[in-house]
matplotlib code that plots the C-alpha trace (Angstrom):
import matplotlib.pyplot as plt

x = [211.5, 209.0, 209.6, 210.1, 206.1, 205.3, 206.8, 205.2, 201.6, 202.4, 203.4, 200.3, 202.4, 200.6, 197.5, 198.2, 201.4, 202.2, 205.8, 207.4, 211.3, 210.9, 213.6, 213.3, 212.5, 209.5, 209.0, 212.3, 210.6, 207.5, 206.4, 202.6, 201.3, 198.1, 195.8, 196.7, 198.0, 199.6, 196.1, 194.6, 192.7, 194.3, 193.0, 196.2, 195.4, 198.2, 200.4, 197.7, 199.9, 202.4, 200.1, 198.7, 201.6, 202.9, 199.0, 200.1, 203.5, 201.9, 199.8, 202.9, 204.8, 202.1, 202.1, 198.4, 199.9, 203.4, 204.6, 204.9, 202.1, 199.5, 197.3, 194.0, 194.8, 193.9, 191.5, 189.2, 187.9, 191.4, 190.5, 190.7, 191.5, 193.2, 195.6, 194.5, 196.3, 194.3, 190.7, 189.4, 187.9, 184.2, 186.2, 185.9, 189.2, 191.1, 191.9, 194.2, 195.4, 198.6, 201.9, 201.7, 199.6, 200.7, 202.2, 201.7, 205.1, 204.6, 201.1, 203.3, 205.9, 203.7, 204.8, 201.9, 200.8, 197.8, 197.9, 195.6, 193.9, 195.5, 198.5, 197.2, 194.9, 193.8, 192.9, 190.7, 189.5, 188.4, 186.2, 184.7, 183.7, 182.8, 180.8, 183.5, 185.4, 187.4, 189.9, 186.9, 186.4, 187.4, 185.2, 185.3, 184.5, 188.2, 189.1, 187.3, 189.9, 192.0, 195.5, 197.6, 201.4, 201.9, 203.3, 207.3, 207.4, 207.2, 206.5, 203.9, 202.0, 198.0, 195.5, 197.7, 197.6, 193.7, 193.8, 196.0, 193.3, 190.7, 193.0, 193.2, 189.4, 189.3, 192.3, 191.3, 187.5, 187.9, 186.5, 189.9, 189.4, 188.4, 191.6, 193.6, 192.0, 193.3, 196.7, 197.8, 196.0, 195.2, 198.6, 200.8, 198.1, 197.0, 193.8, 192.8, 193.3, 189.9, 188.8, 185.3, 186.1, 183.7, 181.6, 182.9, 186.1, 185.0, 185.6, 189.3, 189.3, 191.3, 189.7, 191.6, 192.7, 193.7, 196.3, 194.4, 195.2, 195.0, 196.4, 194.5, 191.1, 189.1, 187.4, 185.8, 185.6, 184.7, 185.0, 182.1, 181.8, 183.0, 181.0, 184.9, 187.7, 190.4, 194.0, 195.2, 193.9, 191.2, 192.9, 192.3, 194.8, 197.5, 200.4, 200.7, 199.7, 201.2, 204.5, 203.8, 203.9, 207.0, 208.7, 207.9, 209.3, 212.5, 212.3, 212.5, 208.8, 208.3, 206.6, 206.0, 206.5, 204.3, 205.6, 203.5, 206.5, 209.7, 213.1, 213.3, 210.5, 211.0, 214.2, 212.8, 210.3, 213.0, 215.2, 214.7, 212.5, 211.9, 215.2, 216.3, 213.2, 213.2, 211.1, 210.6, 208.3, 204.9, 203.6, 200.5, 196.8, 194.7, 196.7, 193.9, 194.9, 198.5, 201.7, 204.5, 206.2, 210.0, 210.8, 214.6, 215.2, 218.4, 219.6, 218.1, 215.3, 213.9, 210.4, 210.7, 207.7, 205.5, 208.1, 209.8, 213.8, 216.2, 219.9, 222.1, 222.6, 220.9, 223.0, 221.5, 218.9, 218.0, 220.8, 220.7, 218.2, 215.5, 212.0, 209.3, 206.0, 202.8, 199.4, 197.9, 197.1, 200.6, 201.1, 204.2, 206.9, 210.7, 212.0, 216.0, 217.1, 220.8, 220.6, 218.1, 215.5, 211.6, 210.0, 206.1, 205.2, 201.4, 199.0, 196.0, 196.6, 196.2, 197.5, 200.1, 203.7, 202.8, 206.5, 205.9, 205.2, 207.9, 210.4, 208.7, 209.6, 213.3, 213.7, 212.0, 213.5, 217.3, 216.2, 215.8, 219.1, 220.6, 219.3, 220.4]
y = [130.1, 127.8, 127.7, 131.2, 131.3, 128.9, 129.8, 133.7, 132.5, 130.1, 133.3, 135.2, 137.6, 137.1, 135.1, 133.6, 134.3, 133.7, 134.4, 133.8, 134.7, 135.4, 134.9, 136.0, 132.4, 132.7, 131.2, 130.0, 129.6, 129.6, 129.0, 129.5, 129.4, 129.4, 128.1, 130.6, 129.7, 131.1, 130.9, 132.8, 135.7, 139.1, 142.7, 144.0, 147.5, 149.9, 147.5, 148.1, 151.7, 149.8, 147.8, 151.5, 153.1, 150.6, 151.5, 155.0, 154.3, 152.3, 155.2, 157.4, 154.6, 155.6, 159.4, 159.4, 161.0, 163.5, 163.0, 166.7, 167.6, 168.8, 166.6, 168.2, 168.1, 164.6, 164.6, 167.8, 167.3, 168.5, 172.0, 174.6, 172.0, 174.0, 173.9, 173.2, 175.6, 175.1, 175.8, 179.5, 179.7, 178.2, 175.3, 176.2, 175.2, 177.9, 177.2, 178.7, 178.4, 176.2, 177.5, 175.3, 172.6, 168.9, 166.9, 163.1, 163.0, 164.6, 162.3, 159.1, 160.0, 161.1, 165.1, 166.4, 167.8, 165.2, 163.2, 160.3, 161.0, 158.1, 160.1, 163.7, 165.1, 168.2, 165.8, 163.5, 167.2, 167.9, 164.2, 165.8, 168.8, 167.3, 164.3, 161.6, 158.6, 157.8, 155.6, 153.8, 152.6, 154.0, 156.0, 158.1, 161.3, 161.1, 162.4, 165.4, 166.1, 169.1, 169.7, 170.1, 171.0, 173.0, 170.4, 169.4, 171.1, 167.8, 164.0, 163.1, 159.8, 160.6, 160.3, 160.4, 157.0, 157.1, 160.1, 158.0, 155.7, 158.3, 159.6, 155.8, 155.9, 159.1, 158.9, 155.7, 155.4, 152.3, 151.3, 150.4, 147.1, 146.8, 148.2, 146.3, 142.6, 143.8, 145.2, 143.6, 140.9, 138.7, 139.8, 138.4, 135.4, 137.0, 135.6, 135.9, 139.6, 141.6, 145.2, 142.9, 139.0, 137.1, 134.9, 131.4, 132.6, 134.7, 131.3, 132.2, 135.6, 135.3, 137.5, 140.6, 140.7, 143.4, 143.5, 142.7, 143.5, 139.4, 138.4, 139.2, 139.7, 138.8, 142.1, 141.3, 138.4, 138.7, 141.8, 143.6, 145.0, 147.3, 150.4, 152.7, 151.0, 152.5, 152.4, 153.3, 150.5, 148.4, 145.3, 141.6, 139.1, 135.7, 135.4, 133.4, 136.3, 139.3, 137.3, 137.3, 140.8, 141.1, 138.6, 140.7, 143.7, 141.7, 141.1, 144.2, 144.6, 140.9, 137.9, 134.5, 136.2, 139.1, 142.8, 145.2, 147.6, 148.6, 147.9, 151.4, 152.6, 150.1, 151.5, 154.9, 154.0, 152.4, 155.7, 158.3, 160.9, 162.9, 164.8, 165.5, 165.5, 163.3, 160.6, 160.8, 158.6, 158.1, 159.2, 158.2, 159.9, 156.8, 154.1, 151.9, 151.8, 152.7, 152.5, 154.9, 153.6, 153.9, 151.8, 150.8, 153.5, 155.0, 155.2, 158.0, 157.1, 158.2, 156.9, 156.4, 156.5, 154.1, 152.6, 153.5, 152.8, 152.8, 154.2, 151.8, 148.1, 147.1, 144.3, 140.9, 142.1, 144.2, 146.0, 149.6, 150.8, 148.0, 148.8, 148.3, 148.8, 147.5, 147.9, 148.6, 144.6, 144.1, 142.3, 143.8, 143.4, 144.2, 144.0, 143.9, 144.1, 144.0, 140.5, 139.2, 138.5, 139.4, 138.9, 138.9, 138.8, 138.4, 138.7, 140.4, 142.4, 145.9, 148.1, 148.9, 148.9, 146.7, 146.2, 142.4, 142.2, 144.1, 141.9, 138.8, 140.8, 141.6, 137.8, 136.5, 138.7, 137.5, 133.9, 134.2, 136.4, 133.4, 130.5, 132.4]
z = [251.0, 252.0, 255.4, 256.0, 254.7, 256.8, 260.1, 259.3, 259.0, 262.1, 263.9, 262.5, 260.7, 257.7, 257.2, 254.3, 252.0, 248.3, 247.0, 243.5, 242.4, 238.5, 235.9, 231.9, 231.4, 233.9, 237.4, 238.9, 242.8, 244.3, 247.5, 249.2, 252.6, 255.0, 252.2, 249.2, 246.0, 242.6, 241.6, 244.8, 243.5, 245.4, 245.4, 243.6, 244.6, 243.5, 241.6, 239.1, 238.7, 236.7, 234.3, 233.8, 233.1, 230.7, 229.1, 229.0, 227.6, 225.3, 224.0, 223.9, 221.5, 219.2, 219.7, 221.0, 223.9, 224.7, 227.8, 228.5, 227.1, 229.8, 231.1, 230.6, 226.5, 226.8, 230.0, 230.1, 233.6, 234.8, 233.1, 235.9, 238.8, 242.0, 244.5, 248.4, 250.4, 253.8, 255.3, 256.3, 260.1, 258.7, 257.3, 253.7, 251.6, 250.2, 246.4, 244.3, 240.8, 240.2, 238.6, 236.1, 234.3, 235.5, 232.5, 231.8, 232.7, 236.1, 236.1, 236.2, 238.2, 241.0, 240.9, 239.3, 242.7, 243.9, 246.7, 248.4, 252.1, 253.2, 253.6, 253.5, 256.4, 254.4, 251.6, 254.1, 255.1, 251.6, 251.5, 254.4, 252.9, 249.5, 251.0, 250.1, 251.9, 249.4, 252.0, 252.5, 248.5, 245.3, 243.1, 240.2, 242.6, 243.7, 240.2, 241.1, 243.8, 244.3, 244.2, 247.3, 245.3, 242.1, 239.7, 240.0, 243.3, 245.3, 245.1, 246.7, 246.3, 245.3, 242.3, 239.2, 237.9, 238.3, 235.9, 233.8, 233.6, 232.8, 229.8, 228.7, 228.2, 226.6, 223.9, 223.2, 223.2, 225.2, 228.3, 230.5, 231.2, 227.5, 226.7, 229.2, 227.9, 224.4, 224.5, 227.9, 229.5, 226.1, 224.5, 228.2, 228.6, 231.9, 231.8, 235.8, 235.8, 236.2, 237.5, 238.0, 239.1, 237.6, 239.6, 239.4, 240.6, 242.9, 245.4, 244.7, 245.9, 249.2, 252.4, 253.7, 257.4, 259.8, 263.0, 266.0, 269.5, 270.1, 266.6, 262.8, 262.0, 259.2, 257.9, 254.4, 251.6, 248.1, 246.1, 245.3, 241.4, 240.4, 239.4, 238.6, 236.7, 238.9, 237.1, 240.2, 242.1, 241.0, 240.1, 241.2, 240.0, 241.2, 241.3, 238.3, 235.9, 237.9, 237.2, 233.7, 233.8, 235.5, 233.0, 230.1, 231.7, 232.3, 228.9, 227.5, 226.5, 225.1, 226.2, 224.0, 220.6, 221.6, 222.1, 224.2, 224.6, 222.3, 224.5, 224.6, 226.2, 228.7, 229.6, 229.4, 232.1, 234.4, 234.3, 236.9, 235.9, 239.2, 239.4, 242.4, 244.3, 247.2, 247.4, 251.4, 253.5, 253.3, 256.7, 257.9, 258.1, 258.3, 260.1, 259.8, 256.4, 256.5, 258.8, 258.1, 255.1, 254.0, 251.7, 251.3, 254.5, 254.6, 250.7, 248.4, 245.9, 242.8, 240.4, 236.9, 235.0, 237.1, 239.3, 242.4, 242.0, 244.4, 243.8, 245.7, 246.2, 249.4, 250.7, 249.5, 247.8, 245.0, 243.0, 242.2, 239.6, 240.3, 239.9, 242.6, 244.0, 246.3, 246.9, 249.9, 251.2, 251.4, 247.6, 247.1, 244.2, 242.7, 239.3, 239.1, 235.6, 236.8, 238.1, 235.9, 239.0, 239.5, 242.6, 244.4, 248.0, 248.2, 251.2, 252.1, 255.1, 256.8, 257.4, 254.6, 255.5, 258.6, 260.2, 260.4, 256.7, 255.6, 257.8, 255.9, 252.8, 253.6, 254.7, 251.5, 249.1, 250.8, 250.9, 246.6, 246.1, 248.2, 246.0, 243.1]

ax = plt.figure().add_subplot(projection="3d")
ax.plot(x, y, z, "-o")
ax.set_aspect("equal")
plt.show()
């Protein structure tokens, strides 16, 4: 595995790689590249969804929250919110009212009917109208964003973990990183896990890069505080403790003596909960941000409640029913219960879904099934 790093930041595929193969035991394999480390800080991005969701789950263990309950019981800033249908001649947005209140369920499973504008080009329309750029940083304003299905109509990736972490706050009184520290990051020893990096580790925090024409490109270092707790996205962590998390999942909610989840509701969230709603690819709006994405192409695909699982083996790699997810620097991950494996992929690179990455990925991901 170490070569394979190696030879990709040679190549400038990457800039910089960290990868780690996971067992219930902890970390079988690791390998790092281009001057990162398991204790490199990244920007996490969306694989805070799952730490979030477990939050959520966590909540629902002790019936502070119903799953199919609507949303707005627990959040009321979703009171009222609309459906984007389009934009009149003037460039107003036409609104309606949905068919139906989105659930938590529907919330974590990304069918609630919100999307991101990195995705959606009537979304990106909206930030227009309402003053936002919300591809260009995360804010609380993007809470405030319209819907663009009515609820179980569609999947479509967008805003609902960030709500998630809104209703955190409000069922529990508790700021989320608060909330995190206590029930998650203490409880899993994940002690290099912040929404706000504190400065003597900010010297950890690895820089983000872009494609070039002539090769990558450094675009920013450091990460700025924080002013929104984003359970969508707001993250920083290493490898190191994002493995933690993965172990514990692998081990059916339990870590070191200490339980965050009951066996059940772990299998709960790895079970399919979307029906048969396609999961279909994530096509670009901002490919400064994004390429097209299609994970696993070729095999159908469901999400559980905070994971994306696929339904087939995929030749070796993952087996069918393994959980999995990114965030938008390419810091990607899988969890496959069946075999007993965990792994990470780490960089710091846009655009999302860049083909090179995702060729690194498959390779890596082979290379651990292969030493297994």
């Amino acid at each position: 595995m170490q070569h394979i790093l190696q030879a990709a930041v040679a190549a400038e595929i990457v800039p910089f790689a960290v990868a780690a193969r996971v067992s219930a035991d902890g970390v079988v394999e690791s390998a790092c590249s281009g001057g990162a480390n398991a204790d490199s800080i990244f920007r996490m991005a969306s694989m805070t969804k799952a730490i979030t969701s477990v939050a959520v789950l966590q909540l629902v263990e002790r019936a502070m929250v119903a799953l199919d309950a609507p949303a707005e019981t627990y959040l009321d800033g979703l009171r009222g919110r609309q459906v984007l249908t389009g934009f009149d001649r003037d460039g107003a947005p036409r609104l309606r009212d949905p068919a139906s209140k989105p659930t938590i369920r529907q919330l974590l499973t990304h069918t609630a009917g919100f999307g991101y504008s990195i995705w959606n080009a009537d979304l990106q329309r909206m930030e227009q109208h309402l003053g936002l750029s919300m591809s260009r940083g995360l804010s609380d304003r993007m809470l405030e964003l319209p819907m663009i299905a009515d609820p179980g109509t569609r999947w479509e990736y967008g805003i609902n973990t960030d709500l998630l972490g809104a209703i955190v706050e409000a069922v529990t009184g508790q700021r989320l990183d608060r909330y995190f520290d206590e029930h998650l990051f203490g409880p899993l020893n994940m002690p290099d896990t912040h929404f706000n990096v504190p400065q003597e580790k900010q010297a950890r925090v690895l820089p983000v890069f872009t494609r070039a024409a002539d090769g990558l490109a450094k675009l920013a270092e450091g990460i700025p505080p924080a002013t929104f707790l984003s359970g969508g996205g707001g993250l920083a962590s290493t490898a190191s403790d994002y493995a933690r998390f993965l172990q514990v999942i692998l081990r059916h909610g339990e870590l070191d003596g200490r339980r965050i989840l009951e066996p059940d509701t772990v299998d709960l969230m790895a079970k399919p909960h979307t029906g048969t709603l396609p999961i279909p690819p994530m096509l670009t709006a901002d490919p400064f941000y994004s390429a097209d994405c299609d994970f696993l192409p070729g095999q159908p695909k469901r999400w559980g409640l905070g994971f994306l699982i696929n339904t087939e083996d995929v030749a070796g790699r993952r087996r069918a029913g393994s959980l999995s997810w990114a965030g938008v620097f390419n810091t990607h991950y899988w969890i496959d219960r069946q075999a007993g494996i965990a792994g990470l992929l780490l960089t710091q690179l846009l655009p999302f879904c860049d083909p090179g990455f995702l060729r690194l990925y498959d390779d890596v991901e082979r290379a651990m099934y292969e030493a297994t």
